[in-house]
C-alpha positions as CSV (number, residue, x, y, z in Angstrom):
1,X,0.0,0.0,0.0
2,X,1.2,3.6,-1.2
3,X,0.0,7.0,0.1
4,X,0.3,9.0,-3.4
5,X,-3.1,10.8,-3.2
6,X,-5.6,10.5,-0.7
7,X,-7.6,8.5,-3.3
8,X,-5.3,5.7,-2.6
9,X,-6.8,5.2,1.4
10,X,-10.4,4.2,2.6
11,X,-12.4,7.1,5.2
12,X,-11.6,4.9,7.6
13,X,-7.8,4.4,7.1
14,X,-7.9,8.7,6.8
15,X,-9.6,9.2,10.0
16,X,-7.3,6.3,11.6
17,X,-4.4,8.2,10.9
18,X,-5.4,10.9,12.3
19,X,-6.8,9.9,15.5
20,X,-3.8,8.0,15.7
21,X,-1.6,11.0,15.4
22,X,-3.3,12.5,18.3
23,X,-2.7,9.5,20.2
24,X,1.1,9.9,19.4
25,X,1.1,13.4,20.2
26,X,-0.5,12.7,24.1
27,X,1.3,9.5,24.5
28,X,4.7,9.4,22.5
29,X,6.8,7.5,24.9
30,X,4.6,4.1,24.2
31,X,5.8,3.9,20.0
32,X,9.3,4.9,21.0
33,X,10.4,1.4,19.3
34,X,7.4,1.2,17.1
35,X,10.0,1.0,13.8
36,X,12.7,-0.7,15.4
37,X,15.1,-1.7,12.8
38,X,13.1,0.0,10.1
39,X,14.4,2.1,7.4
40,X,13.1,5.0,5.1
41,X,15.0,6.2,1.9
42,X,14.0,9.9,1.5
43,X,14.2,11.3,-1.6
44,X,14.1,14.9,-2.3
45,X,14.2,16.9,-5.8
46,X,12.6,19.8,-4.8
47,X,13.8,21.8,-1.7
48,X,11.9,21.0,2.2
49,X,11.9,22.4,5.6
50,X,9.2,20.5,7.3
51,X,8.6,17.5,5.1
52,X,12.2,16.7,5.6
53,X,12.2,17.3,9.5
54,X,9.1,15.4,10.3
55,X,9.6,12.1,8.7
56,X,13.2,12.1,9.7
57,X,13.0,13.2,13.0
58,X,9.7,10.9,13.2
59,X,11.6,7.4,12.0
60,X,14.2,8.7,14.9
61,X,11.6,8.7,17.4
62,X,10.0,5.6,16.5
63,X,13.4,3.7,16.7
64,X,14.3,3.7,13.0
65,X,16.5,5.4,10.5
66,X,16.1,7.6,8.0
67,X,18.3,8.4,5.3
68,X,18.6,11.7,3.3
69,X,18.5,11.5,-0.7
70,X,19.4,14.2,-3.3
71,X,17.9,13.5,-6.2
72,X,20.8,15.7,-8.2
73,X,23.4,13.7,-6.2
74,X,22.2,10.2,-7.2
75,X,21.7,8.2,-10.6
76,X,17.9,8.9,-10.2
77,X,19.1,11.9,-12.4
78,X,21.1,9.7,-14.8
79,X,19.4,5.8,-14.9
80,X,16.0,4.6,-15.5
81,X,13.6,5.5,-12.4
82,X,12.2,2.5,-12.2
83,X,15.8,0.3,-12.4
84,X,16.9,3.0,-9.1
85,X,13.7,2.4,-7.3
86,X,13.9,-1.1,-7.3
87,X,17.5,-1.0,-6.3
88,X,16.5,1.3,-3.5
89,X,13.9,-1.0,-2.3
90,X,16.3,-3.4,-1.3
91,X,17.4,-2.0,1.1
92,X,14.5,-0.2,3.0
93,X,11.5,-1.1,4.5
94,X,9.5,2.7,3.4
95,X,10.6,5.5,0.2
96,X,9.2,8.9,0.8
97,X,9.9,11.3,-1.9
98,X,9.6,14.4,-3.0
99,X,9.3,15.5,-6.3
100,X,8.6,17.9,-9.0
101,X,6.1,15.5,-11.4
102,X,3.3,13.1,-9.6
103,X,4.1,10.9,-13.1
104,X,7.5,10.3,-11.3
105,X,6.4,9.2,-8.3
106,X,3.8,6.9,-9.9
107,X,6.2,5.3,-11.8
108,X,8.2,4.8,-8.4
109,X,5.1,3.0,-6.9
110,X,5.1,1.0,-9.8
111,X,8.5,-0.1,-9.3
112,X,8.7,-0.4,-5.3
113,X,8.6,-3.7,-3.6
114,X,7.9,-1.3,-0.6
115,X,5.2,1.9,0.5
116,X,5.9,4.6,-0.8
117,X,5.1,8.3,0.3
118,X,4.4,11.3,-1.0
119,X,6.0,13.9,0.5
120,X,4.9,16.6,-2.1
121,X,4.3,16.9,-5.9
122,X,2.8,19.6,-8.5
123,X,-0.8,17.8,-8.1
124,X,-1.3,16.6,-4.6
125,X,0.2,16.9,-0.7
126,X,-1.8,14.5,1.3
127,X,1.3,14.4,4.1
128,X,0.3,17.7,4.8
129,X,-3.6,17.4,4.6
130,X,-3.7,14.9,7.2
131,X,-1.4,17.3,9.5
132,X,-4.1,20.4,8.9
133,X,-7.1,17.8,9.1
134,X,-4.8,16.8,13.0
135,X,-4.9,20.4,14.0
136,X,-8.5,21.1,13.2
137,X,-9.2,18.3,15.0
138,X,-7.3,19.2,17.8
139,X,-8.7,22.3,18.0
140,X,-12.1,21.6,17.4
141,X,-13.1,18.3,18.8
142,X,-14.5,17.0,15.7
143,X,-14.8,17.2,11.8
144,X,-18.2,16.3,10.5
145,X,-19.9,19.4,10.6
146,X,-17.3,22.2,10.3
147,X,-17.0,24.6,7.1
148,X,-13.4,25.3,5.7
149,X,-13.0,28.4,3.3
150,X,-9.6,27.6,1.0
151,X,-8.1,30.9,-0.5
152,X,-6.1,31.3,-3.2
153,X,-4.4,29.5,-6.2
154,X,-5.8,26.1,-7.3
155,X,-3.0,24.2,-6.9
156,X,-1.3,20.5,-5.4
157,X,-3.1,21.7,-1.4
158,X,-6.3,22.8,-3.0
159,X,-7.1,19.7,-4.6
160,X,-5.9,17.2,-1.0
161,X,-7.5,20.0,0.9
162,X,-10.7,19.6,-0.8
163,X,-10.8,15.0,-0.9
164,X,-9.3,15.1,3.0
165,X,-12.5,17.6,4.1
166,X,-15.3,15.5,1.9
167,X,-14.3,12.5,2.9
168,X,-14.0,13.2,6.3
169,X,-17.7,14.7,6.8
170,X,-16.4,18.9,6.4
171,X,-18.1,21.1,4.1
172,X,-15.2,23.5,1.9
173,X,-15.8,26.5,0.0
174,X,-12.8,27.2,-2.4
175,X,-12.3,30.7,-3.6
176,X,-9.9,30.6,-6.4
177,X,-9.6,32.9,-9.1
178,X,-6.5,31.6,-10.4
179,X,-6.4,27.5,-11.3
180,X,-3.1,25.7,-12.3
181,X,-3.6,23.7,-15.3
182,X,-0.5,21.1,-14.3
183,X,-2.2,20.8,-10.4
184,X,-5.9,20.5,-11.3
185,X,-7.8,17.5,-10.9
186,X,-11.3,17.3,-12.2
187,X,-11.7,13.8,-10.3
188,X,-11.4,15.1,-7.2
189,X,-13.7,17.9,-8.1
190,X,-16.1,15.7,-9.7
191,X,-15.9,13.6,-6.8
192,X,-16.6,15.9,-4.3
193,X,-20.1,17.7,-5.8
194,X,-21.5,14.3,-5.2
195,X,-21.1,14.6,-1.4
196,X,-22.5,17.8,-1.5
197,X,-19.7,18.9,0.8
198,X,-18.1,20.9,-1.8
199,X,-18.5,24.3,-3.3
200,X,-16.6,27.2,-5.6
201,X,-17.2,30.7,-5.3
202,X,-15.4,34.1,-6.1
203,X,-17.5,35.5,-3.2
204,X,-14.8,35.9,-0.4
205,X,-16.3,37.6,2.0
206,X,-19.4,35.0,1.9
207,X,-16.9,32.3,2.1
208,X,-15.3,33.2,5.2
209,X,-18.4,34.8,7.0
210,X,-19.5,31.6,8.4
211,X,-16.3,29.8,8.0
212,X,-14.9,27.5,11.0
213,X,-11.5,27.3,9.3
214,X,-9.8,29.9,6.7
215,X,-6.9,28.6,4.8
216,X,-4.6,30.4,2.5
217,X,-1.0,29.2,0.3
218,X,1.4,30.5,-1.8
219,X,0.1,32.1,-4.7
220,X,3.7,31.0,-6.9
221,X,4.9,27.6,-5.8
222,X,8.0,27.7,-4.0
223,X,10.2,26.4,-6.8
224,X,8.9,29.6,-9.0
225,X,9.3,32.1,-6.6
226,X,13.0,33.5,-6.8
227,X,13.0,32.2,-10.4
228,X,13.5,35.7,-13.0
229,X,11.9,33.4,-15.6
230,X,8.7,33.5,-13.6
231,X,8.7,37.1,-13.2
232,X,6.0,38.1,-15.3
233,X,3.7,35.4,-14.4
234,X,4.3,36.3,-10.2
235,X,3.6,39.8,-11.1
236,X,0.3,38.7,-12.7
237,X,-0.8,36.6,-10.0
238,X,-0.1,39.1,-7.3
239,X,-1.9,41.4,-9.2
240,X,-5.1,39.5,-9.6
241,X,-4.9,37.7,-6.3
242,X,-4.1,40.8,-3.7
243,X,-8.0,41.3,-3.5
244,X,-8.2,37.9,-1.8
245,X,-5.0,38.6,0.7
246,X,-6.1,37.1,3.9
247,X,-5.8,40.3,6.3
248,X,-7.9,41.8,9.3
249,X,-10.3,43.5,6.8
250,X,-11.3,40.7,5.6
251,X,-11.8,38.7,8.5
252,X,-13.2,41.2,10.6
253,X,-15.6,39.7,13.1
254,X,-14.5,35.7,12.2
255,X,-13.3,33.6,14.9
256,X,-12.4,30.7,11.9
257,X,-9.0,28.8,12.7
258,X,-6.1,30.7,10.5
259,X,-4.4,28.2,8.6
260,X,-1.5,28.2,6.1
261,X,0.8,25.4,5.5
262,X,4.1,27.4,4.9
263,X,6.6,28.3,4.0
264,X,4.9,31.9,4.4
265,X,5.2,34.7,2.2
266,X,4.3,37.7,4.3
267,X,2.3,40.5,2.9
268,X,1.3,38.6,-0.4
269,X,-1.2,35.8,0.6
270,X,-1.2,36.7,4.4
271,X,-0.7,39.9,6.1
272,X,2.0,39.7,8.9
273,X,-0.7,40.3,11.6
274,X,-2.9,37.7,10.5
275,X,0.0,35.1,10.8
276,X,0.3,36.3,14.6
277,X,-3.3,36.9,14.9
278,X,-4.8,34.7,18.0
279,X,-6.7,32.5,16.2
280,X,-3.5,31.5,14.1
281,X,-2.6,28.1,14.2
282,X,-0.1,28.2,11.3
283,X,2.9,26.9,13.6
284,X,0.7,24.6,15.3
285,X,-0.2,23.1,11.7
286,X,4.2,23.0,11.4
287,X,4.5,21.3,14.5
288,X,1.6,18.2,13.5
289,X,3.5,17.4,10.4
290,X,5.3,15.2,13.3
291,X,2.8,13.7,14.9
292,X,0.9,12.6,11.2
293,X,4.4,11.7,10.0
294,X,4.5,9.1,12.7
295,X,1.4,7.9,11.8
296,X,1.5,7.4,8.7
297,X,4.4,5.5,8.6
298,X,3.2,3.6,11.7
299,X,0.1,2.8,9.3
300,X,2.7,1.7,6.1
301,X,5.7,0.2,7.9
302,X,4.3,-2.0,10.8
């Protein structure tokens, strides 16, 4: 079993997970030798902060090992992908990677005598999906019933954010006025207008008004951000997207969670007092990529 999308797990195995994470974050101690002896390859292509720390910090407190792959620095850049992936099967029990395409890592699933994770691609993060879905929990006591309002660029979190809250009983609004043709998914869309759960609307202020949750991301993936040959395309999305800046005016009077899975770009999608706002819980969404890291591999490995 793989963890590509979160089309690849049952409800049940999703709200396992994340129970479970909650379980590890209250009672750690108890899977201190959970993956005794167990090893994950993790393979990076594109650059991490806290995908990196949490699985690797998370195998070390679950009695494993983790070991740190460069893509660049490998013959995954030079041999067939799906010759290295079985090589790099053989010799660990779990492969979480990284990458730039979802096509690559599919291929890599194809190949793998082992699970492999997906720590991130240009169509879906559901690593950090279960994390947010943690933290809401958390917070809230519960799921079913609550109301998420996603804000910005249709892109790889808009699409997990959107199959993690249907099929775990949340309604969520998305207001997106700019779509990314390499990250959409009209499956997951499709699927989620027959749950009902599921809307799209330009209407911003509607969408948060009655919002339990408010979630925002970068509006130029992180890759594209410092690059000069996405200069005129940033400018154009900052352009169109500053209207729907999440900032005090435009959550005045909400008490909705304030969510953002980072890394932040202050004053573009978020104003710097709305990431320190009180009803932030943008580092507490940083610090469950742990706790669901454990998880997951507890769910994968054992």
């Amino acid at each position: 079993m793989h963890l590509i999308t979160l089309k690849d797990w049952s409800t049940k195995q999703i709200n396992g997970v994340i129970d479970k994470s909650l379980e590890l974050k209250s009672n750690p101690d108890k899977y201190s030798f959970a993956l005794e002896d167990k090893s994950l390859a993790m393979i990076f292509q594109k650059t991490s902060t806290r995908t990196r720390l949490s699985f690797e910090v998370a195998m070390t407190q679950l009695g494993g090992h983790s070991v740190y792959m460069d893509w660049r620095s490998t013959n995954l850049v030079l041999a067939d992908l799906g010759d290295e992936t079985k090589s790099i099967s053989g010799y660990v029990d779990g492969i979480m990677a990284r990458v730039l395409k979802n096509a690559n890592l599919v291929a890599m699933s194809r190949a793998a005598s082992v699970p492999v994770i997906n720590g991130c691609d240009e169509r879906y993060h559901p690593c950090q999906i279960i994390a947010d879905l943690v933290t809401v929990k958390e917070k809230k006591g519960k799921l079913t019933g609550l109301k998420l309002a996603y804000i910005g660029v249709h892109n790889n979190i808009c699409n997990s954010l959107i199959e993690g809250c249907t099929r775990t009983g949340m309604k969520i609004v998305t207001v997106t006025p700019i779509v990314s043709e390499a990250a959409f998914d009209g499956d997951i869309v499709e699927a989620a207008k027959v749950t009902g759960l599921y809307e799209n609307s330009l209407d911003v202020k509607a969408a948060v008004e009655d919002a339990d949750v408010v979630y925002t991301d970068t509006w130029v993936d992180m890759e594209f951000f410092l690059d000069p040959k996405f200069k005129k395309e940033k400018e154009k999305r900052i352009k169109t997207m500053l209207p729907y800046q999440l900032n005090k005016k435009l959550l005045k009077g909400s008490d909705a969670l304030i969510m953002h899975d980072m890394p932040i770009h202050r004053g573009y999608e978020i104003s710097d007092d709305i990431v320190d706002d009180p009803n932030s819980v943008i580092y507490l969404q940083s610090e469950n990529r742990l706790h669901s890291a454990k998880a997951i591999l507890l769910e994968l490995l054992k």
